[in-house]
ZAMI-404220 format. One record per atom (N, C-alpha, C, O, CB): residue number from 1; chain; atom name; x, y, z. Coordinates in Angstrom, 1 decimal. Glycine has a CB too. Example, Ala and Ser with C-alpha at 12.3 -4.5 7.8 and 13.67 -1.06 7.14 Angstrom:
! ZAMI-404220
+-----+------+------+--------+--------+--------+
: pos : unit : site :     px :     py :     pz :
+-----+------+------+--------+--------+--------+
:   1 :    A :    N :   13.2 :   -5.7 :    7.8 :
:   1 :    A :   CA :   12.3 :   -4.5 :    7.8 :
:   1 :    A :    C :   13.2 :   -3.3 :    7.8 :
:   1 :    A :    O :   14.2 :   -3.3 :    8.5 :
:   1 :    A :   CB :   11.3 :   -4.5 :    9.0 :
:   2 :    A :    N :   12.8 :   -2.2 :    7.1 :
:   2 :    A :   CA :   13.7 :   -1.1 :    7.1 :
:   2 :    A :    C :   12.9 :    0.0 :    7.9 :
:   2 :    A :    O :   13.4 :    1.1 :    8.0 :
:   2 :    A :   CB :   14.1 :   -0.6 :    5.7 :
+-----+------+------+--------+--------+--------+
END
This chain:
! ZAMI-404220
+-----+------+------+--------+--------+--------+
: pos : unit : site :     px :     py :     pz :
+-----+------+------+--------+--------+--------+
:   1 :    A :    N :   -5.6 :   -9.8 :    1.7 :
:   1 :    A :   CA :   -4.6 :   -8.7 :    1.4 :
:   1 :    A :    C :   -4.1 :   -8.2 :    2.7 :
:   1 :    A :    O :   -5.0 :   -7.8 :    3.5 :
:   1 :    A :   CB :   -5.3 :   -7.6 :    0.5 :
:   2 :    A :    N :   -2.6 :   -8.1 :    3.2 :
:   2 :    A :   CA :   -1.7 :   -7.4 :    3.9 :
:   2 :    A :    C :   -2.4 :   -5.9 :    4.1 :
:   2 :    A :    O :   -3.1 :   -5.3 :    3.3 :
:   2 :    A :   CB :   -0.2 :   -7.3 :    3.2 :
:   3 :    A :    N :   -2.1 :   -5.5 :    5.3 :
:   3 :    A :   CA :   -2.5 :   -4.1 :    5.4 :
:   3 :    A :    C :   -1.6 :   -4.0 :    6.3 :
:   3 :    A :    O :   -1.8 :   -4.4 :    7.5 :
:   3 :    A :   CB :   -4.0 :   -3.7 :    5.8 :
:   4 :    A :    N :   -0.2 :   -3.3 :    6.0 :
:   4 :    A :   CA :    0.7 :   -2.9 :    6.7 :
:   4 :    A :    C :    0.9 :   -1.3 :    7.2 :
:   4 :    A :    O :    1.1 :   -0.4 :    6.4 :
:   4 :    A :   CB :    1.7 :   -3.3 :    6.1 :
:   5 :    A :    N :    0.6 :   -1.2 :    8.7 :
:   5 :    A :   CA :    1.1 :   -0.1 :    9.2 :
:   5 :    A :    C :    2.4 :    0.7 :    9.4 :
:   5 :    A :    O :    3.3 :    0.1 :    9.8 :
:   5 :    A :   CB :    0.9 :   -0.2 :   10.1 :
:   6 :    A :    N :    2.4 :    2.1 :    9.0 :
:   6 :    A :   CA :    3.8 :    2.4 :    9.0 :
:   6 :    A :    C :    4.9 :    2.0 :   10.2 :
:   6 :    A :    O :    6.1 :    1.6 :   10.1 :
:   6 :    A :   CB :    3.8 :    3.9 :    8.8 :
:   7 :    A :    N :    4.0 :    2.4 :   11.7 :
:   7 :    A :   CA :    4.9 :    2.3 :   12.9 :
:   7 :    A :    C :    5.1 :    0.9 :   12.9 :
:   7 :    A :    O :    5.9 :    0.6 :   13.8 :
:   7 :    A :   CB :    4.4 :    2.8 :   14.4 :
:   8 :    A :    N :    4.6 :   -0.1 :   12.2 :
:   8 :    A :   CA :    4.9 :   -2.0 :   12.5 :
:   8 :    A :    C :    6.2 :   -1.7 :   11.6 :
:   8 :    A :    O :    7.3 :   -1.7 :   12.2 :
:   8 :    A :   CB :    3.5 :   -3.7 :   11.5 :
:   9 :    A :    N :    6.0 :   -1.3 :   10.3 :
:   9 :    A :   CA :    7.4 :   -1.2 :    9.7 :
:   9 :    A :    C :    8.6 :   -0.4 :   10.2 :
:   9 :    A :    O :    9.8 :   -0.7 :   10.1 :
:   9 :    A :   CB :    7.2 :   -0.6 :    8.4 :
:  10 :    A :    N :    8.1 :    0.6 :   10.9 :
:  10 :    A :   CA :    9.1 :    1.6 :   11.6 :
:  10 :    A :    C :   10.0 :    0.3 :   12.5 :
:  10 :    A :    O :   11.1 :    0.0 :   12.2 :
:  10 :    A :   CB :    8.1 :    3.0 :   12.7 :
:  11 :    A :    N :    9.3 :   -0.2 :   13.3 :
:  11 :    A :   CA :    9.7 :   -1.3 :   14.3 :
:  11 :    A :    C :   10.6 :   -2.5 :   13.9 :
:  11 :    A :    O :   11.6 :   -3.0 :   14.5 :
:  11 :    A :   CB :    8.4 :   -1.9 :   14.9 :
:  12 :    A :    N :   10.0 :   -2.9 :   12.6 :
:  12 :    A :   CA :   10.6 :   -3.9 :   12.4 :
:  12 :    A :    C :   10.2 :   -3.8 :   10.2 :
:  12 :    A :    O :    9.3 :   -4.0 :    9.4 :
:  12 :    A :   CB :    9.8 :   -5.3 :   13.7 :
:  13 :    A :    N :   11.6 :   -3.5 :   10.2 :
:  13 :    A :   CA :   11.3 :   -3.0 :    8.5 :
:  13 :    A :    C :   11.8 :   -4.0 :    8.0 :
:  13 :    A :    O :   12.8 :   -3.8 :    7.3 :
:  13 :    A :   CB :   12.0 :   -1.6 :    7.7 :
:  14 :    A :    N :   11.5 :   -5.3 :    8.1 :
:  14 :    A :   CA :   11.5 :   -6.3 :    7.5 :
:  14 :    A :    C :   10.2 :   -6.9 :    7.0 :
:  14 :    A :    O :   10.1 :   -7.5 :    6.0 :
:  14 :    A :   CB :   12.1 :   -7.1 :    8.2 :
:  15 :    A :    N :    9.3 :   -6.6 :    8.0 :
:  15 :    A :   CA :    7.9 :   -6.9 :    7.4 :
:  15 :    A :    C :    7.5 :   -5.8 :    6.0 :
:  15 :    A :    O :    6.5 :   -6.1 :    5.3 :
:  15 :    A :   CB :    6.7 :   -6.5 :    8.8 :
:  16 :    A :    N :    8.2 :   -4.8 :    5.7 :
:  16 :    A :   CA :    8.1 :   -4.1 :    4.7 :
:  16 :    A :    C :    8.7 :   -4.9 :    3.9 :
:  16 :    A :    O :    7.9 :   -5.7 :    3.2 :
:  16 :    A :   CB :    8.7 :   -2.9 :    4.6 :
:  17 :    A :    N :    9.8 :   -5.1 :    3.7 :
:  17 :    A :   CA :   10.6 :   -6.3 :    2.9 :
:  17 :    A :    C :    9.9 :   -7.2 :    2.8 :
:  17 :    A :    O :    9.8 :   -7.4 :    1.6 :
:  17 :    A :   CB :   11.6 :   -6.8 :    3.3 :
:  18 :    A :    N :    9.3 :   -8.1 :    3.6 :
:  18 :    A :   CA :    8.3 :   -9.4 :    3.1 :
:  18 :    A :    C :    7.2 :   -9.1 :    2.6 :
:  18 :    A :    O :    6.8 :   -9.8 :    1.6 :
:  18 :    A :   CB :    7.8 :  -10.4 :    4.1 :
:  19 :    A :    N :    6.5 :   -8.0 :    3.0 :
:  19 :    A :   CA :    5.3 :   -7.6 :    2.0 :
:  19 :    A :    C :    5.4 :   -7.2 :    0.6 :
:  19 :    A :    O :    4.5 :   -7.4 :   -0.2 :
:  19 :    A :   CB :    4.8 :   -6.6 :    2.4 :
:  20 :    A :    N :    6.7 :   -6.5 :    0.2 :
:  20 :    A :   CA :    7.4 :   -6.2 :   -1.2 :
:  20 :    A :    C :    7.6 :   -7.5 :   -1.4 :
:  20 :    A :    O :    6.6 :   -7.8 :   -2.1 :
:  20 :    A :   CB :    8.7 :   -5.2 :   -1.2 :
:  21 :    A :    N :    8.4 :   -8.4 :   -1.4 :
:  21 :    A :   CA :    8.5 :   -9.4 :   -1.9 :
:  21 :    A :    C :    7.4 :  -10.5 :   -1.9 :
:  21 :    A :    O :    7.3 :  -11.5 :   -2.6 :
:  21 :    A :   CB :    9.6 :   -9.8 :   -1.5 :
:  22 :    A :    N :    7.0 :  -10.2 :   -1.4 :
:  22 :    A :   CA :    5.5 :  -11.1 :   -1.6 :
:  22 :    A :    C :    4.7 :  -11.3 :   -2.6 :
:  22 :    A :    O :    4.2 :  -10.2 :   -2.9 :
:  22 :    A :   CB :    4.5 :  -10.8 :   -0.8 :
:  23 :    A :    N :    4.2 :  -12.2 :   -3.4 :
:  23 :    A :   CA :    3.2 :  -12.1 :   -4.5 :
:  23 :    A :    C :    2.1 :  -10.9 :   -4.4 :
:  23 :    A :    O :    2.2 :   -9.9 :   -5.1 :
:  23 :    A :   CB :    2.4 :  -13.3 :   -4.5 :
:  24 :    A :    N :    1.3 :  -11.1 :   -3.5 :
:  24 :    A :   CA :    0.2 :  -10.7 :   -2.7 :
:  24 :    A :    C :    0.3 :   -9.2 :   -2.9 :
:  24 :    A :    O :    1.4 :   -8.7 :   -2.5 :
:  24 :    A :   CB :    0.2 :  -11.2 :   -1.1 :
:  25 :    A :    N :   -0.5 :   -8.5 :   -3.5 :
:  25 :    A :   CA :   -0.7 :   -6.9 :   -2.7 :
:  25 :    A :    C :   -0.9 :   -6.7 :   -2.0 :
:  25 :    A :    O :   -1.7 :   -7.3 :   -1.4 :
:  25 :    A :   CB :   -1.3 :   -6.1 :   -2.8 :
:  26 :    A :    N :   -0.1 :   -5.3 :   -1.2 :
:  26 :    A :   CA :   -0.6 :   -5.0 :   -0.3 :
:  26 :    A :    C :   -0.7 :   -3.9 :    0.3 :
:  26 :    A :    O :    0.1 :   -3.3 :   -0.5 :
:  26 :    A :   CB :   -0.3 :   -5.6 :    0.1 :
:  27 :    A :    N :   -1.0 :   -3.1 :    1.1 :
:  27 :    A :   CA :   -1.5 :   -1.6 :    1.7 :
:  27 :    A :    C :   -0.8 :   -1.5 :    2.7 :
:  27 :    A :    O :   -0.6 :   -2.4 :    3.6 :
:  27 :    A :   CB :   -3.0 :   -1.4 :    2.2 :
:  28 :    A :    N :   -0.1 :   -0.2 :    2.7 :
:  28 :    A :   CA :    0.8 :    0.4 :    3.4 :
:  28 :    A :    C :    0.0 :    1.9 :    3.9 :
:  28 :    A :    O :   -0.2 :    2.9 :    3.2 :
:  28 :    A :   CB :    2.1 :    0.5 :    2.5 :
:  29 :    A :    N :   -0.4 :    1.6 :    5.2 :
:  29 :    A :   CA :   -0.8 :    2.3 :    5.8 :
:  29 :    A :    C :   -0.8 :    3.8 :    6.6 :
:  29 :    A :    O :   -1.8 :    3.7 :    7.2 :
:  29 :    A :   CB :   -0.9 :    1.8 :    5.9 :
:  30 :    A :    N :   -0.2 :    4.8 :    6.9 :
:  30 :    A :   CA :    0.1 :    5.7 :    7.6 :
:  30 :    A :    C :   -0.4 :    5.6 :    8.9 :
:  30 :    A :    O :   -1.5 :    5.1 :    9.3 :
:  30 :    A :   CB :   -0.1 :    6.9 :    7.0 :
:  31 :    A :    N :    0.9 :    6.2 :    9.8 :
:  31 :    A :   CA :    0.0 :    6.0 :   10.9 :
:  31 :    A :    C :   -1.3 :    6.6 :   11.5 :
:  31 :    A :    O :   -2.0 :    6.0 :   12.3 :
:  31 :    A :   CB :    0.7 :    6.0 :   11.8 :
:  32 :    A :    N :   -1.4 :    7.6 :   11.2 :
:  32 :    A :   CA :   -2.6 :    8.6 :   11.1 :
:  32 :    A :    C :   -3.5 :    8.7 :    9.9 :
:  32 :    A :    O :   -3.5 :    9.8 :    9.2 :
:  32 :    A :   CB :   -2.2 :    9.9 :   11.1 :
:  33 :    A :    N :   -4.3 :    7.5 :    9.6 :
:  33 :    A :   CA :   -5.1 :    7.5 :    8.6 :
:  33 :    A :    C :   -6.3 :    8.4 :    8.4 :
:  33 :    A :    O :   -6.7 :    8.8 :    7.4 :
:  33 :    A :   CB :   -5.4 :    6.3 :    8.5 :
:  34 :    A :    N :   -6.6 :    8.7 :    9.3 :
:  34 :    A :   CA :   -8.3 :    9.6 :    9.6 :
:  34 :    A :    C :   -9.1 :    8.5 :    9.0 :
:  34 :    A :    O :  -10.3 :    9.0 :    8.9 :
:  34 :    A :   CB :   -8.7 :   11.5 :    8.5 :
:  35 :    A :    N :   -9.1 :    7.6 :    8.6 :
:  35 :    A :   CA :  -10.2 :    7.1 :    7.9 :
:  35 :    A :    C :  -10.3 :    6.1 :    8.9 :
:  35 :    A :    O :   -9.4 :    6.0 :    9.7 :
:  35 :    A :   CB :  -10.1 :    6.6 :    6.4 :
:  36 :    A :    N :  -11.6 :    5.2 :    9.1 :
:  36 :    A :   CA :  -11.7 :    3.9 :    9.2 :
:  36 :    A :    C :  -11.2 :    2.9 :    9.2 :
:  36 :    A :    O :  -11.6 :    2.6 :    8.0 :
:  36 :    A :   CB :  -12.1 :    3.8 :    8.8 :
:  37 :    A :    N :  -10.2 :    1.6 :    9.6 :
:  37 :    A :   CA :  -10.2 :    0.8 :    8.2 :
:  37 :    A :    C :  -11.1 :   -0.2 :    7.7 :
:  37 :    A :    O :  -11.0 :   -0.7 :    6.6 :
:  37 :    A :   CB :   -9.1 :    0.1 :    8.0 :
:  38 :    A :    N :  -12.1 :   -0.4 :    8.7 :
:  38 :    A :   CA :  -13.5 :   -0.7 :    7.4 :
:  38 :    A :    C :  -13.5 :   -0.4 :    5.9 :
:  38 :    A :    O :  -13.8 :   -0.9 :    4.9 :
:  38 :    A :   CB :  -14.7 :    0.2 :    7.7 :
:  39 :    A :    N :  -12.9 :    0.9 :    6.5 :
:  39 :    A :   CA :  -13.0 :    1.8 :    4.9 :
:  39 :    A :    C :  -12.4 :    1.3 :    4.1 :
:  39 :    A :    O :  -13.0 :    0.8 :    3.1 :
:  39 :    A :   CB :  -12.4 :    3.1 :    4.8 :
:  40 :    A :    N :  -11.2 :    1.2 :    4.1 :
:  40 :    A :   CA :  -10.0 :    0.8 :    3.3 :
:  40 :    A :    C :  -10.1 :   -0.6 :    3.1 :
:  40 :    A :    O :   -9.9 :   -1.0 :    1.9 :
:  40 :    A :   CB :   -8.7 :    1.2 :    4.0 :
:  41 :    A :    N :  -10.5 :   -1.6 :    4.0 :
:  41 :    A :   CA :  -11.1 :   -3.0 :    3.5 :
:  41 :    A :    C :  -11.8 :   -2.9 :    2.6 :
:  41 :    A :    O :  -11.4 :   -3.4 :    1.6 :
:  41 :    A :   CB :  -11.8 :   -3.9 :    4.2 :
:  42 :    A :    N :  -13.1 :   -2.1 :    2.5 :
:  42 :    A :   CA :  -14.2 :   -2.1 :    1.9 :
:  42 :    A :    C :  -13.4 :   -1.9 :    0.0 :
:  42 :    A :    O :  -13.6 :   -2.5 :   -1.0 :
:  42 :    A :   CB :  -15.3 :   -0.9 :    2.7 :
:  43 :    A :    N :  -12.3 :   -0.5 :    0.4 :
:  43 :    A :   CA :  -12.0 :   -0.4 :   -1.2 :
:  43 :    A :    C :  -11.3 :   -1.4 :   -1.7 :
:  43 :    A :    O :  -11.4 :   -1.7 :   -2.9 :
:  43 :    A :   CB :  -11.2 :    0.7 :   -1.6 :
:  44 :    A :    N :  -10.2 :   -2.1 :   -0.6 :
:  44 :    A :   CA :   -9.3 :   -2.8 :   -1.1 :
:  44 :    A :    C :  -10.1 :   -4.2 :   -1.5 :
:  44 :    A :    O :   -9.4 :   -5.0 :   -2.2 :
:  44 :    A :   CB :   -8.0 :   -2.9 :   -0.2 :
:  45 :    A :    N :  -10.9 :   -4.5 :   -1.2 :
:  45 :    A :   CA :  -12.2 :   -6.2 :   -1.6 :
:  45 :    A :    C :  -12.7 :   -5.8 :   -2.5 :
:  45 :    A :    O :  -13.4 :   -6.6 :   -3.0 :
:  45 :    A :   CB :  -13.6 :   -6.8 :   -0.8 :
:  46 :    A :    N :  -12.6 :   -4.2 :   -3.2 :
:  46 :    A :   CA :  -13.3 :   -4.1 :   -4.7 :
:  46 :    A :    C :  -12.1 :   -4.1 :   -6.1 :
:  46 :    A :    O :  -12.2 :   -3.8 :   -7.3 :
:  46 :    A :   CB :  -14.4 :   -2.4 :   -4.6 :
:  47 :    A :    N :  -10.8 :   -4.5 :   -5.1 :
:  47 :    A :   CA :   -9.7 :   -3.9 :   -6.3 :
:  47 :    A :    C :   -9.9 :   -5.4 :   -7.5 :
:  47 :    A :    O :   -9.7 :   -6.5 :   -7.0 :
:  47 :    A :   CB :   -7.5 :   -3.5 :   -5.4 :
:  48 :    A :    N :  -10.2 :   -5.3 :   -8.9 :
:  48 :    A :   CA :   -9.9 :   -6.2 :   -9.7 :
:  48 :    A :    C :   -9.3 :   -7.3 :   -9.5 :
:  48 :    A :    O :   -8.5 :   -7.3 :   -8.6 :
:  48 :    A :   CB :   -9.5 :   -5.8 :  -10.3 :
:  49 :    A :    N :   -9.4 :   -8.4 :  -10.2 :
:  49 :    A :   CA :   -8.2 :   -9.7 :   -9.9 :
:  49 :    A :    C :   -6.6 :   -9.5 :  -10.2 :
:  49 :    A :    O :   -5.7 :  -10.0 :   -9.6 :
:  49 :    A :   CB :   -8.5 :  -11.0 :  -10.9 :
:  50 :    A :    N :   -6.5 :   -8.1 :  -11.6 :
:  50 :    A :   CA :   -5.6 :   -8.1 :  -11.9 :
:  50 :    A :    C :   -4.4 :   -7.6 :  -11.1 :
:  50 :    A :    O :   -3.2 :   -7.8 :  -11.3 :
:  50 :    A :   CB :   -5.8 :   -7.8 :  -12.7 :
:  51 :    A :    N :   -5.2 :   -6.7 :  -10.1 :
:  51 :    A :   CA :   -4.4 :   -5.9 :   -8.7 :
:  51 :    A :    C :   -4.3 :   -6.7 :   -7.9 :
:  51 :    A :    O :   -3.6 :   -6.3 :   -7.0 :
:  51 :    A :   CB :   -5.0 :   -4.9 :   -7.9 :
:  52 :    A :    N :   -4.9 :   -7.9 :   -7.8 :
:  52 :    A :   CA :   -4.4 :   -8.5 :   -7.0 :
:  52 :    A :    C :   -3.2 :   -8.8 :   -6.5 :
:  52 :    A :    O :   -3.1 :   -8.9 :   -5.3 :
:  52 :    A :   CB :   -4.7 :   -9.1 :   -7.1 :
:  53 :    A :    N :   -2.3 :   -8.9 :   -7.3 :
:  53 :    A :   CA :   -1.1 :   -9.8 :   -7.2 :
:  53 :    A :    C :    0.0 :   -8.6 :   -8.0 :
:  53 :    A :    O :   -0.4 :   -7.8 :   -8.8 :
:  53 :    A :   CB :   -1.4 :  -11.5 :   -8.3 :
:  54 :    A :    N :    1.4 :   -8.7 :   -7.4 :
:  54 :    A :   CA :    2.3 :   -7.6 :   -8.2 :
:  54 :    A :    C :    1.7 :   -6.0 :   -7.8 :
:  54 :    A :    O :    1.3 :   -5.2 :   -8.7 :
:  54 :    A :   CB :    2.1 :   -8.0 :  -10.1 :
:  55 :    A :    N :    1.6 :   -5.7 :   -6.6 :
:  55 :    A :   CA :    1.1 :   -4.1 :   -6.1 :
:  55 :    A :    C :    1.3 :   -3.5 :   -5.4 :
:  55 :    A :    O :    2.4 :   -3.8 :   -5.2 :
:  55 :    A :   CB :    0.2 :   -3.7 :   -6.0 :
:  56 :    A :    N :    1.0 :   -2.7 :   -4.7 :
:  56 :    A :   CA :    0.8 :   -2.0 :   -3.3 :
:  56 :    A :    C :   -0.4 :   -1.2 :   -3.1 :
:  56 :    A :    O :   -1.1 :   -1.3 :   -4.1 :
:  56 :    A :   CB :    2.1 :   -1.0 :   -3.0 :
:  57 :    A :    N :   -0.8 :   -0.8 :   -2.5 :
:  57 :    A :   CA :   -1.5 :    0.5 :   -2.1 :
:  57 :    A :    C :   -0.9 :    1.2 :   -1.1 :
:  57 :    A :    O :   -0.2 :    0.8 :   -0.2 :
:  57 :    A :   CB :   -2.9 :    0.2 :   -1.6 :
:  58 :    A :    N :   -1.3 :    2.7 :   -1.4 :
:  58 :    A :   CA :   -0.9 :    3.7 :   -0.2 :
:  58 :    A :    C :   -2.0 :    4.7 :   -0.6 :
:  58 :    A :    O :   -2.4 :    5.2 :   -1.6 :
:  58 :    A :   CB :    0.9 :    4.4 :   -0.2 :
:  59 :    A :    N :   -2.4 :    4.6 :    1.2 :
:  59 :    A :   CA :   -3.5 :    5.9 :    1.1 :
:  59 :    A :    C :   -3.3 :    7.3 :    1.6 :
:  59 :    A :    O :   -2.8 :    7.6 :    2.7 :
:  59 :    A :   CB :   -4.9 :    5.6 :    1.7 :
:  60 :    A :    N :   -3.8 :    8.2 :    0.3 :
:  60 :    A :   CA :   -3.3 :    9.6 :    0.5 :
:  60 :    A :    C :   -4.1 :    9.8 :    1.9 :
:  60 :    A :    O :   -4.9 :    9.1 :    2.5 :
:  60 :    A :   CB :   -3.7 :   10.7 :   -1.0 :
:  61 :    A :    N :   -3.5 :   11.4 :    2.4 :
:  61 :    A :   CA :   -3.7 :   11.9 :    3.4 :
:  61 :    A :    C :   -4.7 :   12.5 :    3.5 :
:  61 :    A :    O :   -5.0 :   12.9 :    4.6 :
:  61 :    A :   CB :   -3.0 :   12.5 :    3.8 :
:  62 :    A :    N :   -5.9 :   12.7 :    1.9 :
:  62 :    A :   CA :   -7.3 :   13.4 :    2.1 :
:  62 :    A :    C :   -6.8 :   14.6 :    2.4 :
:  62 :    A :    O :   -7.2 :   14.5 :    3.5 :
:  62 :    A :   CB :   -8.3 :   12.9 :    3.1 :
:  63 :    A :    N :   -6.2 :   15.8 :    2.3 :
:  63 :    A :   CA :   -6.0 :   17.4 :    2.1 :
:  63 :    A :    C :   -6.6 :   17.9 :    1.8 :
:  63 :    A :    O :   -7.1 :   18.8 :    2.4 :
:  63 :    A :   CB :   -5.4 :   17.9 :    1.7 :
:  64 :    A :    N :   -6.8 :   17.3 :   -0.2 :
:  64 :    A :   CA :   -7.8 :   17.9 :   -0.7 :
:  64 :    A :    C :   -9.1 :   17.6 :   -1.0 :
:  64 :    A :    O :   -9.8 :   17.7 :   -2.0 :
:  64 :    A :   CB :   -7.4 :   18.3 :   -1.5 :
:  65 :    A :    N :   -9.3 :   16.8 :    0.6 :
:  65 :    A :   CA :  -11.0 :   16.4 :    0.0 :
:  65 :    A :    C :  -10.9 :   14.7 :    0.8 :
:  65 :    A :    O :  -10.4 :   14.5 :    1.9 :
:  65 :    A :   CB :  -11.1 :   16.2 :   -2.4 :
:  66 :    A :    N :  -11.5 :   13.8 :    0.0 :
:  66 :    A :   CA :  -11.9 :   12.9 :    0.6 :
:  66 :    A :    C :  -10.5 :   12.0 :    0.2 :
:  66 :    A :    O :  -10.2 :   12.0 :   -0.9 :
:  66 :    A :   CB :  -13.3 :   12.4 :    0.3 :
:  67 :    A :    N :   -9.6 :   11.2 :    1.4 :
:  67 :    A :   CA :   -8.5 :   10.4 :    1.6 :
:  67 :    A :    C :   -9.3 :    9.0 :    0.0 :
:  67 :    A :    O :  -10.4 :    8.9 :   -0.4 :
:  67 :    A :   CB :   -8.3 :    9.7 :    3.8 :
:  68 :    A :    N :   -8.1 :    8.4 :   -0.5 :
:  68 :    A :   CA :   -8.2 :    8.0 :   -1.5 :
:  68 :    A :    C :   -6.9 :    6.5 :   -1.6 :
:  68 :    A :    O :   -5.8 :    6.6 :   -1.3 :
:  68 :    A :   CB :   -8.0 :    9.3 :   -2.4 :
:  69 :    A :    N :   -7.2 :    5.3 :   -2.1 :
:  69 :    A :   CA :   -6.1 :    4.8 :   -2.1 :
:  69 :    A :    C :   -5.5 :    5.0 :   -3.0 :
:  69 :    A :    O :   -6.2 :    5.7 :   -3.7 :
:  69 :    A :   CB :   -6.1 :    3.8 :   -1.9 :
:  70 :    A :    N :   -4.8 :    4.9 :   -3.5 :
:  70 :    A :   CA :   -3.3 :    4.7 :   -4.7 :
:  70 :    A :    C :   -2.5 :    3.4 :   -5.2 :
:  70 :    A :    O :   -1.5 :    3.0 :   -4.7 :
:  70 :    A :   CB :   -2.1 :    5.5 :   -4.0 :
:  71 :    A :    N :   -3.0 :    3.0 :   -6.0 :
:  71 :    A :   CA :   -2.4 :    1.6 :   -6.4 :
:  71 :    A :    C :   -1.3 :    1.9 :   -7.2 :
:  71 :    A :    O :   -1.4 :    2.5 :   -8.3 :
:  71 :    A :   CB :   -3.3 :    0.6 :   -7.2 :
:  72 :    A :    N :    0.0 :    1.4 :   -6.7 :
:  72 :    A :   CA :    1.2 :    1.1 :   -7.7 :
:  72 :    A :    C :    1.7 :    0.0 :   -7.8 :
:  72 :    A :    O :    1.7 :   -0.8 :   -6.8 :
:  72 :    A :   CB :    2.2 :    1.7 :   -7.7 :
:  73 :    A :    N :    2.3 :   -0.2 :   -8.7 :
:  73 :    A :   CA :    2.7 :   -1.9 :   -9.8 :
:  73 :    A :    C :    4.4 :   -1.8 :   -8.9 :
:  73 :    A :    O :    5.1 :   -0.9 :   -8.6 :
:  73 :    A :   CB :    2.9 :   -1.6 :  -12.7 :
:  74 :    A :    N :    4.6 :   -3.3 :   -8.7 :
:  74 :    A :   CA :    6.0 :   -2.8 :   -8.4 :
:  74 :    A :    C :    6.7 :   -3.2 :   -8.7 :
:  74 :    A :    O :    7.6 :   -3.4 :   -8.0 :
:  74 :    A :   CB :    6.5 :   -2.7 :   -7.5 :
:  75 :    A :    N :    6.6 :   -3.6 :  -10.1 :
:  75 :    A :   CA :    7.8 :   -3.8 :  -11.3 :
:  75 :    A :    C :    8.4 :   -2.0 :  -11.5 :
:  75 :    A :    O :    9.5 :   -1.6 :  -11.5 :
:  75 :    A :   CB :    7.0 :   -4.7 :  -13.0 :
:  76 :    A :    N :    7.2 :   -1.5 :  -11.8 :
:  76 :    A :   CA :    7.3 :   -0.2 :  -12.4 :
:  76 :    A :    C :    8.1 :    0.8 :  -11.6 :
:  76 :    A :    O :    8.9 :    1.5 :  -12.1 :
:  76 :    A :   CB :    6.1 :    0.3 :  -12.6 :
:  77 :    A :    N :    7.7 :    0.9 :  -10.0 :
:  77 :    A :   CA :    8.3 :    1.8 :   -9.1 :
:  77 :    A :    C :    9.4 :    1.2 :   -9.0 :
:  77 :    A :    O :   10.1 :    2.2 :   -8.7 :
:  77 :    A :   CB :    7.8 :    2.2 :   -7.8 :
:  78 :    A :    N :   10.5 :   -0.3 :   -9.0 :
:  78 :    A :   CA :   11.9 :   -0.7 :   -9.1 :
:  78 :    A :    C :   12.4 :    0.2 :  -10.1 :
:  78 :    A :    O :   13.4 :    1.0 :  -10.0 :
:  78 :    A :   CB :   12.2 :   -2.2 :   -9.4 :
:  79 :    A :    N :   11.9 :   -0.1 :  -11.2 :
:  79 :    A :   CA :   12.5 :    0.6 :  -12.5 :
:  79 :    A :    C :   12.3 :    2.5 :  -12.3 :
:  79 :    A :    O :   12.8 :    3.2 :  -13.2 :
:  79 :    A :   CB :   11.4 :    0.0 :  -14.0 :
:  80 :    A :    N :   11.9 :    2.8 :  -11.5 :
:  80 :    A :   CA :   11.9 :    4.1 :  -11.4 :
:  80 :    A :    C :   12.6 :    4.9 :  -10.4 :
:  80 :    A :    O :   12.8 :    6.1 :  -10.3 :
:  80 :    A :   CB :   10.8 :    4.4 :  -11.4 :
:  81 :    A :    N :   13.1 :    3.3 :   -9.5 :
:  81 :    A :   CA :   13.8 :    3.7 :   -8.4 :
:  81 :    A :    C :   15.2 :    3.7 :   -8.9 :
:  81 :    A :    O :   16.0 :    4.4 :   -8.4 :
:  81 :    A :   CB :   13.6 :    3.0 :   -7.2 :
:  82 :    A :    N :   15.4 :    2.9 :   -9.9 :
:  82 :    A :   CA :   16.8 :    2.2 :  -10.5 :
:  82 :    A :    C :   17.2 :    3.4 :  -11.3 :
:  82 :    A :    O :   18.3 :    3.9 :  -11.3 :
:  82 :    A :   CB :   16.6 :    0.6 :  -11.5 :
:  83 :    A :    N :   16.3 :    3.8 :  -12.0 :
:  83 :    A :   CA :   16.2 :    5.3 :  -13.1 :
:  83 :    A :    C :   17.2 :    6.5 :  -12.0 :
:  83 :    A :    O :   18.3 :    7.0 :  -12.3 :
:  83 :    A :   CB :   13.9 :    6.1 :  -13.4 :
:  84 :    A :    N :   16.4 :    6.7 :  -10.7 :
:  84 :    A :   CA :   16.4 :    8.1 :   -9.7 :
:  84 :    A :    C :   18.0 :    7.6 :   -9.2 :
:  84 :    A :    O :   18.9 :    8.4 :   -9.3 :
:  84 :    A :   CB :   14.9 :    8.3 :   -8.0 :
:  85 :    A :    N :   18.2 :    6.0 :   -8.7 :
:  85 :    A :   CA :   19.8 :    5.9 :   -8.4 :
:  85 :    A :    C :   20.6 :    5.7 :   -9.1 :
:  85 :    A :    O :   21.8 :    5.7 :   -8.7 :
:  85 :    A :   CB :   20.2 :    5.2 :   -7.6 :
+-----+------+------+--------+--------+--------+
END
């Protein structure tokens, strides 16, 4: 699984674009994670087969407590982006 950093995308936002279009899930990272990414490997090697494929992750900022990943489908966020434009 991709683990894309925001400033790689900042630099060059095409690697955003190949990670979205890619089968593969994948994690989109902030550049100030506070966490590990041990960490975040560790969660993302426990995500199901069905997450595998067709996803993303983005991990919250932990504010309220302990940082968390976030899985979304990305059939669903097109259709929600298509809805907002």
């Amino acid at each position: 699984m991709t683990m894309l950093l925001e400033k790689e995308a900042q630099r060059d936002i095409q690697l955003l674009r190949q990670a979205w279009e890619h089968k593969s899930t994948f994690a989109f990272l902030p550049e100030k994670t506070g966490v590990d990414h041990a960490w975040i490997e560790k969660g993302l090697s426990l995500l199901p087969d069905e997450l595998k494929n067709d996803h993303f992750v983005l991990l919250t900022s932990g504010t309220t407590g302990a940082p968390k990943l976030v899985i979304g489908q990305r059939q669903r966020s097109e259709e929600l982006a298509a809805v907002l434009h």
